[in-house]
N, C-alpha and C positions, 0 to 999 in steps of 0.2 A: 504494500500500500504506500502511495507517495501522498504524502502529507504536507505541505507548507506552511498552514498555519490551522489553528483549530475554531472551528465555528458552530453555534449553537443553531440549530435549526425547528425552528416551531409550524407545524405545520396547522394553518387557522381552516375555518370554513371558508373562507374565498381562499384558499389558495386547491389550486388545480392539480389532480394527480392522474398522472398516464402510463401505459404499461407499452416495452415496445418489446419483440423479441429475435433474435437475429440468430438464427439459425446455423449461422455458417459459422461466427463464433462462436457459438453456444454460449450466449449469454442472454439476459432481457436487464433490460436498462430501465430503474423507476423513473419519471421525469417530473419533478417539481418544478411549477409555476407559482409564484409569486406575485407580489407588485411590484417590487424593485428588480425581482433575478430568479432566471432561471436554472437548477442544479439538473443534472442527471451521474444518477450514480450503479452504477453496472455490476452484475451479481452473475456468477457461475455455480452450477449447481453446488460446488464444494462448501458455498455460503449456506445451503440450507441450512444445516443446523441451527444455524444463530438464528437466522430468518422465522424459524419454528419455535424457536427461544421468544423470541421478538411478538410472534402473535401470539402467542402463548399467554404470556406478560399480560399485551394489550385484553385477552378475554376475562381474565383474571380482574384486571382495573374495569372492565366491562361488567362483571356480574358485581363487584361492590358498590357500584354508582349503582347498577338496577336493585338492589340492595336498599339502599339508600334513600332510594327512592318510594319503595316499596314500604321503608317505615316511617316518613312521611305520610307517607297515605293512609296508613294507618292511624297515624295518629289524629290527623284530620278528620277520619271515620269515627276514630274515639270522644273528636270534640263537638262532633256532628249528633254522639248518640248522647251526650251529657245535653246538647240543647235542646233534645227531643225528648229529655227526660224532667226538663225543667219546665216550670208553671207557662204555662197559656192563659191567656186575658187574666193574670194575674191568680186564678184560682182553680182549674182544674190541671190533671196532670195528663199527656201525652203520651203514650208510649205506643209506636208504631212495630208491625211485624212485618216482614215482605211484603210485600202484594197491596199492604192495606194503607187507607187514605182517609182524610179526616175532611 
């Protein structure tokens, strides 16, 4: 790997990803698009493992945001069943089942 200098690269929702693959070297090339600059950086199968490492990773940070979200929701459902359990026009009480409607 030739290296020159080291750079952090974030990849946002407007930035553009493409896949190219060329056959004759046996390589495919990811290609980031930017706003400022465009990278392509080139992978031969010997990379898979990291590559596997790599998405691996990402599924991993994938299922604890879904996670996370998940107990959000929850919790919103929890504050949703505390309002449903509290007084209506001041003096009777509410308490709804699936299906049913008041």
């Amino acid at each position: 790997m030739n290296i020159n200098r080291s750079t952090n690269i974030t990849i946002t929702p407007s930035s553009y990803l493409s896949c190219f693959t060329n056959e004759n070297l046996g390589t495919a090339t990811l290609y980031l698009n930017g706003e400022s600059e465009s990278i392509a950086i080139q992978f031969n199968p010997d990379n898979l493992p990291v590559l596997e490492t790599l998405i691996s990773e990402l599924r991993k940070l994938e299922i604890q945001s879904q996670q996370l979200k998940l107990q959000d929701l929850q919790h919103q459902i929890s504050q949703l069943d505390l309002s449903l359990n509290s007084n209506v026009n001041g003096n009777c009480k509410a308490i709804l089942s699936a299906g049913e409607s008041f």
